[in-house]
DRENDO-1510 file (C-alpha; in Angstrom, 1 decimal, always signed):
<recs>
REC; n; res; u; v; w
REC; 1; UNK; +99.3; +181.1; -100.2 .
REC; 2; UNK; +101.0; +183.6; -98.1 .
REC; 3; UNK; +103.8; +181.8; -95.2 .
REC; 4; UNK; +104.0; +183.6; -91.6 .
REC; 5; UNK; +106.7; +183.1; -89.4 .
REC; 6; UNK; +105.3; +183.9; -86.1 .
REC; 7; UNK; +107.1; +184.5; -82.8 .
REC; 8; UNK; +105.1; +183.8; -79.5 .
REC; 9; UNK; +105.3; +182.4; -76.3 .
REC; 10; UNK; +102.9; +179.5; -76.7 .
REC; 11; UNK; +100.9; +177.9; -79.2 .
REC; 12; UNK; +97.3; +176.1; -79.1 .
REC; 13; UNK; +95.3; +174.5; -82.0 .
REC; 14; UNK; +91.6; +174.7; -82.0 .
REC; 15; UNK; +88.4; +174.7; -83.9 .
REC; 16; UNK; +86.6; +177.6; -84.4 .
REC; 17; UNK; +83.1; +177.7; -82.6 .
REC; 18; UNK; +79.7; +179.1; -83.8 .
REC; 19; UNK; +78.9; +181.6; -81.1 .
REC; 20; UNK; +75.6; +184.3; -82.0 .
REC; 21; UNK; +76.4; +185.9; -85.5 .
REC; 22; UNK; +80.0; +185.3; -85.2 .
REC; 23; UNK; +82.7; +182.9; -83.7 .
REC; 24; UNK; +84.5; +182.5; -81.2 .
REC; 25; UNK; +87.9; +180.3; -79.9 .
REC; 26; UNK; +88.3; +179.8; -76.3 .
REC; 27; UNK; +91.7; +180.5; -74.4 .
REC; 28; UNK; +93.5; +179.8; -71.1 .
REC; 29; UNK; +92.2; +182.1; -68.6 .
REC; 30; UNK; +95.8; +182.8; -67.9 .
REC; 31; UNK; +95.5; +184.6; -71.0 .
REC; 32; UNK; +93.5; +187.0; -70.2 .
REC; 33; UNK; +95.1; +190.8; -70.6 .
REC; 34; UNK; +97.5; +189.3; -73.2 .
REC; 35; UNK; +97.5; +190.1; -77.1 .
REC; 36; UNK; +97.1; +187.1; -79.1 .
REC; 37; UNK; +96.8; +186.3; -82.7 .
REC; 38; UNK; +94.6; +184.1; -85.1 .
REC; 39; UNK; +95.9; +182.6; -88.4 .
REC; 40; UNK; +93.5; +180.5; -90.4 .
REC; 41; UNK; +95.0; +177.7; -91.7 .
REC; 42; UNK; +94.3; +175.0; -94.4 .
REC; 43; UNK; +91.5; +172.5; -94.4 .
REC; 44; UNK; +92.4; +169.0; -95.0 .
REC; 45; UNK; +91.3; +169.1; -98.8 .
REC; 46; UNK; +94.2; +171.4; -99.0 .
REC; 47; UNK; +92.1; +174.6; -99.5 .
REC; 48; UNK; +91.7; +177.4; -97.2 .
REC; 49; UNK; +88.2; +178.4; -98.4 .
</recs>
């Protein structure tokens, strides 16, 4: 499994949401207009699948 070192200004963990035929993760509104990035990380079992 790949490892990321990621610079940023803040960091929040979430679970991902059903939302129509995707997903979706919801963020500050004082985000808005900012780039942000989403890593997909391991389940508890150890596997990211």
């Amino acid at each position: 499994m790949p490892t990321f070192t990621v610079r940023g200004k803040e960091l929040i963990i979430k679970e991902v949401k059903p939302h129509g035929n995707g997903a979706i993760i919801y963020v500050p509104k004082s985000w808005i207009g900012e780039k942000v990035g989403v890593v997909r990380g391991i389940k508890e079992n150890g596997r990211g699948d």
